[in-house]
C-alpha positions as CSV (number, residue, x, y, z in Angstrom):
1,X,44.9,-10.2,-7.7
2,X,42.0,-9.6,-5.1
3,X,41.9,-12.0,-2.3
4,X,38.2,-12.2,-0.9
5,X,36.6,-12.6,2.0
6,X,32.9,-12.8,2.2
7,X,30.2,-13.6,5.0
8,X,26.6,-12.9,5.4
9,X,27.6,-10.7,8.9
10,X,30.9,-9.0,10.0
11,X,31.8,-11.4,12.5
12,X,31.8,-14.4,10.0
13,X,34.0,-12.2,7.5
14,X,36.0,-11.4,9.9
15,X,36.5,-14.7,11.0
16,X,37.3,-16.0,7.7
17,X,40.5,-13.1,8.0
18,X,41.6,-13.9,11.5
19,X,42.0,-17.6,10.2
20,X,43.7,-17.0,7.1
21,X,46.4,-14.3,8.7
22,X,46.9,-17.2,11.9
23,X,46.7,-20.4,9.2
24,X,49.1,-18.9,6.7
25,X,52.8,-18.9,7.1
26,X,53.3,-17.4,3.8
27,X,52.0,-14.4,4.3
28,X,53.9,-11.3,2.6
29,X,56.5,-10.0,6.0
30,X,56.5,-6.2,5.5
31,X,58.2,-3.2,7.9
32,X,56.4,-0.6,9.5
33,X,57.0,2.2,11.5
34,X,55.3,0.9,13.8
35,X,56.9,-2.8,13.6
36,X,57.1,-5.5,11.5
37,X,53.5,-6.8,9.9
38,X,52.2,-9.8,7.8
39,X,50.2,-8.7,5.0
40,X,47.4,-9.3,2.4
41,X,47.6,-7.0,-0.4
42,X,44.6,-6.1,-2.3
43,X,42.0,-7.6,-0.1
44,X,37.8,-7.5,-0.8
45,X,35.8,-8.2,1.9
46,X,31.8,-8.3,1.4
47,X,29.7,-8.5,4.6
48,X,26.1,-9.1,3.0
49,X,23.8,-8.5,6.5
50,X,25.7,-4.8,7.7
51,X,23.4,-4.4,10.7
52,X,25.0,-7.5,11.8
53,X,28.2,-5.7,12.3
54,X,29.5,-6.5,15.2
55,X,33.0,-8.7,15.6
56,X,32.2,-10.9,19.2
57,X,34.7,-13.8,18.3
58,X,37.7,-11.1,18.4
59,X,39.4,-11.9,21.2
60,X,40.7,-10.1,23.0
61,X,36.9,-8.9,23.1
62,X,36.5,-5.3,21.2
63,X,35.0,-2.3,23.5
64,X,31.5,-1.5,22.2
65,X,31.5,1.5,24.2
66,X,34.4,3.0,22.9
67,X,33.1,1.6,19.7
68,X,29.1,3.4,20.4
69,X,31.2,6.3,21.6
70,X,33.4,6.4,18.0
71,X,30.2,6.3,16.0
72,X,28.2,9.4,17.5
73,X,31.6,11.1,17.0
74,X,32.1,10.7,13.5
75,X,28.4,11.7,12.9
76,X,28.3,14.9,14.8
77,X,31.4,15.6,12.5
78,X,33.8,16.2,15.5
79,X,37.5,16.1,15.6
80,X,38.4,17.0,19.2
81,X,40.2,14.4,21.2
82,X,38.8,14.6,24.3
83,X,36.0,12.7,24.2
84,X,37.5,9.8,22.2
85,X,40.0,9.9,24.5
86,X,37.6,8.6,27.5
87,X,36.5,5.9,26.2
88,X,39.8,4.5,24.6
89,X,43.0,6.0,27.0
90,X,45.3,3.9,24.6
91,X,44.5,6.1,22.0
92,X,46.6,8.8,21.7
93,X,49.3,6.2,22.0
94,X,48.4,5.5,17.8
95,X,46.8,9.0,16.8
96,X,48.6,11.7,18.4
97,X,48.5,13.8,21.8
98,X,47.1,17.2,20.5
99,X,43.6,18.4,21.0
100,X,42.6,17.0,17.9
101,X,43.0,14.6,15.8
102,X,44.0,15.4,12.2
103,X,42.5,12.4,10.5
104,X,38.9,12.2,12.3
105,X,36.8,10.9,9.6
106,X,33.2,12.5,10.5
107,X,35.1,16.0,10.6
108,X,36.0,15.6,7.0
109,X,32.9,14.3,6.2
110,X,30.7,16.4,7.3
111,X,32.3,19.9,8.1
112,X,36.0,19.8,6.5
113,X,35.2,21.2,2.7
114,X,32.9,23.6,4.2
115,X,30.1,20.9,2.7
116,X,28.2,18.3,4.9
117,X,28.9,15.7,2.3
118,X,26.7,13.5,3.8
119,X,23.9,15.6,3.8
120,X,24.6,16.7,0.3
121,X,24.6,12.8,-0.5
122,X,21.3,12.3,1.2
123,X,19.5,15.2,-0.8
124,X,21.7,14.1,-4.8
125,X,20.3,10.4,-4.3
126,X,16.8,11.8,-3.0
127,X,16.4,13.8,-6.4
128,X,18.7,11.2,-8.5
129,X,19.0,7.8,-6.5
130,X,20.6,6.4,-10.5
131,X,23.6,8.5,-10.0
132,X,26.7,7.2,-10.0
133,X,28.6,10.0,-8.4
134,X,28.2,10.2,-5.2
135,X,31.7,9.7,-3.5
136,X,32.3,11.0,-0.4
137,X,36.0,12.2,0.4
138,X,38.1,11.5,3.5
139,X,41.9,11.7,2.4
140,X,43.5,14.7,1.0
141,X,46.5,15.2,-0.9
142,X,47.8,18.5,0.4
143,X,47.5,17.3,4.3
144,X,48.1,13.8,4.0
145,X,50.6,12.8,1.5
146,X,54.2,11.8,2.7
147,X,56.7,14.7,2.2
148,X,59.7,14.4,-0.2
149,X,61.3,12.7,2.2
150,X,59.1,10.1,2.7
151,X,57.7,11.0,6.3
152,X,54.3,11.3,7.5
153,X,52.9,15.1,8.3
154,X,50.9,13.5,10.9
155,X,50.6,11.0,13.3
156,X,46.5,10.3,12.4
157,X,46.8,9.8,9.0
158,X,43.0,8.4,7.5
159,X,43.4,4.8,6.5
160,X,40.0,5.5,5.0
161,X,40.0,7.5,1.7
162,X,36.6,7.4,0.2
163,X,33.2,6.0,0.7
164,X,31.1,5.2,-2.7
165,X,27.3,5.0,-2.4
166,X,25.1,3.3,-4.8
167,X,21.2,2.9,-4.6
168,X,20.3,-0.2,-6.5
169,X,17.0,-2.0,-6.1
170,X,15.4,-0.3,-3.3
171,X,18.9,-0.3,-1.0
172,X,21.8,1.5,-0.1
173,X,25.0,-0.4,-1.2
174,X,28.3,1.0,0.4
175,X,31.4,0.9,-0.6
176,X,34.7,1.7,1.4
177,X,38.4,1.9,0.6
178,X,41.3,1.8,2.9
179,X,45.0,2.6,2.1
180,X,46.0,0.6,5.6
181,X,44.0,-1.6,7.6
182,X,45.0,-3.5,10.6
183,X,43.0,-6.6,11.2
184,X,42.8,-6.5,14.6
185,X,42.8,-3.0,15.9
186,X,41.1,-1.7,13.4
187,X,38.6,-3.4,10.8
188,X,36.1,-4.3,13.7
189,X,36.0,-0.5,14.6
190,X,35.9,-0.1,10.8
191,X,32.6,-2.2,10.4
192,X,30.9,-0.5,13.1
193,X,32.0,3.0,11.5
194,X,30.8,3.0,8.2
195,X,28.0,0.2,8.0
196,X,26.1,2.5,11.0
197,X,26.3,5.3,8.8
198,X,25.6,3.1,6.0
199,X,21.8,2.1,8.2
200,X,21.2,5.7,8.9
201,X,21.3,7.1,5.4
202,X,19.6,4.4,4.5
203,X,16.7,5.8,7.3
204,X,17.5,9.0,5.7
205,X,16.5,8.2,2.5
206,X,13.7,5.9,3.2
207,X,15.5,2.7,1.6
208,X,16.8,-1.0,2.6
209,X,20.5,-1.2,3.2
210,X,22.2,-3.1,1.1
211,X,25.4,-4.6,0.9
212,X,28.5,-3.6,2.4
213,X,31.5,-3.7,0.6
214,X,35.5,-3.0,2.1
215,X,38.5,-2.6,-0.3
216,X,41.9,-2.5,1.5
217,X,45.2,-2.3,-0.4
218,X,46.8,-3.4,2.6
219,X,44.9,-5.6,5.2
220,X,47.4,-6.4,7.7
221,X,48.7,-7.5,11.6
222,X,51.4,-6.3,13.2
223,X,53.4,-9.8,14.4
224,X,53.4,-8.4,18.4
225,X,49.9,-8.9,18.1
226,X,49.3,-11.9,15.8
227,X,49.9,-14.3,19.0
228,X,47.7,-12.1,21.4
229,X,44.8,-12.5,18.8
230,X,42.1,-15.3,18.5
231,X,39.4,-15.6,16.5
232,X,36.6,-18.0,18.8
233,X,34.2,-19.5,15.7
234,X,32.5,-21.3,18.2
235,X,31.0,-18.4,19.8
236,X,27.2,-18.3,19.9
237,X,27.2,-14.7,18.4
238,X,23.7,-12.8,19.2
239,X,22.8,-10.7,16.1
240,X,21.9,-6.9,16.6
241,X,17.9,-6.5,16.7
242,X,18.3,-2.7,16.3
243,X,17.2,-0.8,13.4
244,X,18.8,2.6,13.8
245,X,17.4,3.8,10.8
246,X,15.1,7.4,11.3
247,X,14.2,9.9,9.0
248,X,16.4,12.7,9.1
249,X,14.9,15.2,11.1
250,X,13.6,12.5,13.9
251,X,17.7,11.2,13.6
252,X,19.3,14.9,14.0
253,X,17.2,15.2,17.1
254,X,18.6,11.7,18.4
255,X,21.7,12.5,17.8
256,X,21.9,15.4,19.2
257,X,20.5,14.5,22.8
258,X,22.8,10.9,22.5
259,X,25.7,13.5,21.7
260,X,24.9,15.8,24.9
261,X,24.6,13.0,27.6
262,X,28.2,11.6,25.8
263,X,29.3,14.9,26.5
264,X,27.9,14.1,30.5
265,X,29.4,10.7,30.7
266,X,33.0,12.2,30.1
267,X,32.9,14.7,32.7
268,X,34.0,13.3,35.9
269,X,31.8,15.6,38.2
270,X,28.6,14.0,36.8
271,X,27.9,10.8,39.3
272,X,26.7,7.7,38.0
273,X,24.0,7.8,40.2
274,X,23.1,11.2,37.6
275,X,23.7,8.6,34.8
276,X,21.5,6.2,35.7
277,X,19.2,8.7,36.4
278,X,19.6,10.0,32.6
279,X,19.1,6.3,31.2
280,X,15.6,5.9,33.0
281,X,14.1,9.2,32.1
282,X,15.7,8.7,28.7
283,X,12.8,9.0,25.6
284,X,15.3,8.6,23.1
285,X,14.3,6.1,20.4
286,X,14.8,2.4,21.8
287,X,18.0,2.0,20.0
288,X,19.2,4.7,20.5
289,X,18.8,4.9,24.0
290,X,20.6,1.5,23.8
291,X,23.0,2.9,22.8
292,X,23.3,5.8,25.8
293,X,22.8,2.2,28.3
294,X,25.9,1.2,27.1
295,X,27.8,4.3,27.4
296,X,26.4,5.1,31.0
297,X,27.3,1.7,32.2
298,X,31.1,2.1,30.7
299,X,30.6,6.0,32.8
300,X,29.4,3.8,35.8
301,X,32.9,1.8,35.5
302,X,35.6,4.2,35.2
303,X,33.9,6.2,37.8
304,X,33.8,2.7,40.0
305,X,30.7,2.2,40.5
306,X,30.4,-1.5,39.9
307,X,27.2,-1.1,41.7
308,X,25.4,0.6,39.3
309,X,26.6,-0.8,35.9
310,X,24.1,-4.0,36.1
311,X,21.3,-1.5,36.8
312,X,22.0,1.0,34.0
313,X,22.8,-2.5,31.7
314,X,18.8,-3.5,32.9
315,X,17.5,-0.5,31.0
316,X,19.4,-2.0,27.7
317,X,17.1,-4.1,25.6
318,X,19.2,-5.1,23.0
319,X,20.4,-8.7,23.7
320,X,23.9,-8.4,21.4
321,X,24.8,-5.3,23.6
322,X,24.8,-7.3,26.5
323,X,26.8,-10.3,24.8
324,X,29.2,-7.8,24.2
325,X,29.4,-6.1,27.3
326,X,29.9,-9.1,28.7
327,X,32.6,-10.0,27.0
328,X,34.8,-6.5,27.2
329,X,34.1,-6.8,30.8
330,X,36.0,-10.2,30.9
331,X,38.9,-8.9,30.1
332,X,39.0,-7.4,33.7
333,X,37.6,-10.0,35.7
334,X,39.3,-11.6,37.8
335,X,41.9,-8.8,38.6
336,X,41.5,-5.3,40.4
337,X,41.4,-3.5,36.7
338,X,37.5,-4.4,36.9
339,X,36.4,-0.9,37.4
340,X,39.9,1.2,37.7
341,X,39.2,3.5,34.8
342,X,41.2,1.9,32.1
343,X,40.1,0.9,28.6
């Protein structure tokens, strides 16, 4: 039996989760590798608004950069870990150590079955926006299947195994299923993921978005964490103005100049005086360049130069970027980790 979890934005689903897995003792105890968990098999969660993706009442607060960083990642189809690896130094602690990482969902998307399916979606619902077939594949049998004995082949094995699109009166309704999904470390990353590429095939294709729709089979918390978590319903949450949505051609351009100054902000010989420098003679389009704000000012920190993070943050004009912000950066107030370079 599904259990459900529905809200008109992310942060309200996800609310509704936090309070069931912190409310309810009698929640399924199940072993992990990684620990013992409490779980919620065969869970539905429907967030109706996905533009309003963003989980703020998470606390501890989620990194938006790291967040920003994972999205233009997964859409330039890369799977070096490098770059993640700036933005989130915990990392490799969950995914692996090597160069790359073998479950990097925008790789397989877009470049792993030597077909951009993505691209191929965009053009099939173009031509044939009834069809019911447009699936796009993450997980794969022959790489990510347990052995006979039962043990992983990797240590970044996708929790994420398809995506189904739908175009049904005038909008793009997305549908995601997960084998695994932690409630904490992962679903708000999740959100961001799929419901951005969600907006921007929408842009693609001219359309609204439309509803966004998560299936896990195991929606979960590991109990080291459950006490470090709280959900804060109170929070005056301010929703996301920006409409990412472009047509394609204007979008590849974007992302390819957002992609190129990410690839600046991770080299340490570029000064965040050059960052700032690259957010005011930026002509990307106003979200997007939002976007790059953020990502500079995170560039700014770990090169500590709290001096210039308020001034790159000035050039932001997206209000919920800023609440966010704000709220990642009070995890390190108060103590010398402020602008030492951690995550």
């Amino acid at each position: 039996m599904f259990q459900v979890f529905e809200g008109r934005t992310a942060n309200e689903a996800w609310g509704k989760i936090a309070t069931e897995f912190r409310a309810n003792s009698g929640l399924l105890a199940q072993t992990s590798r990684s620990g013992p968990t409490r779980e919620i098999l065969h869970a539905a969660i429907s967030v109706n608004d996905p533009r309003q993706r963003w989980v703020a009442a998470r606390n501890p607060p989620m990194s938006i950069a790291f967040a920003l960083a994972e999205v233009i990642w997964i859409m330039a189809g890369r799977n070096d870990s490098a770059f993640l690896n700036y933005f989130n130094r915990e990392l490799p602690k969950y995914a692996g150590t090597g160069p790359t990482y073998h479950g990097a969902y925008g790789h397989r998307i877009r470049k792993r079955l030597n077909v951009d399916q993505l691209e191929r979606a965009y053009h099939a619902l173009t031509k044939n926006p009834d069809s019911r077939q447009i699936v796009l594949q993450i997980w794969e049998a022959t790489d990510d299947l347990p052995d006979t004995e039962g043990l992983p082949l990797a240590a970044d094995i996708p929790c994420n195994i398809v995506s189904i699109l739908k175009v049904r009166g005038g909008a793009l309704e997305w549908t995601q299923i997960m084998r695994s999904n932690d409630i904490f470390r992962g679903l708000p990353y999740n959100f961001v993921q799929f419901t951005t590429m969600q907006e921007i095939l929408a842009g693609w294709l001219n359309i609204n978005v439309g509803s966004y729709n998560h299936v896990s089979d195991s929606l979960h918390i590991y109990e080291r964490d459950l006490e470090e978590m709280v959900s804060e319903p109170s929070l005056n949450l301010i929703e996301n103005p920006d409409s990412l949505a472009l047509p394609k051609q204007e979008f590849d351009l974007a992302l390819s100049e957002l992609e190129r100054h990410g690839q600046r902000i991770t080299d340490d010989s570029i000064s965040a005086e050059s960052l700032l420098r690259a957010v005011q003679s930026s002509n990307l389009p106003a979200a997007y360049r939002n976007i790059l704000c953020v990502l500079s000012a995170e560039g700014a920190r770990k090169r500590k130069r709290s001096d210039l993070v308020d001034d790159i943050m000035g050039f932001c004009a997206n209000p919920s970027y800023h609440q966010l912000w704000s709220r990642w950066l009070s995890r390190f107030l108060g103590s010398k980790q402020n602008c030492n370079g951690q995550i």
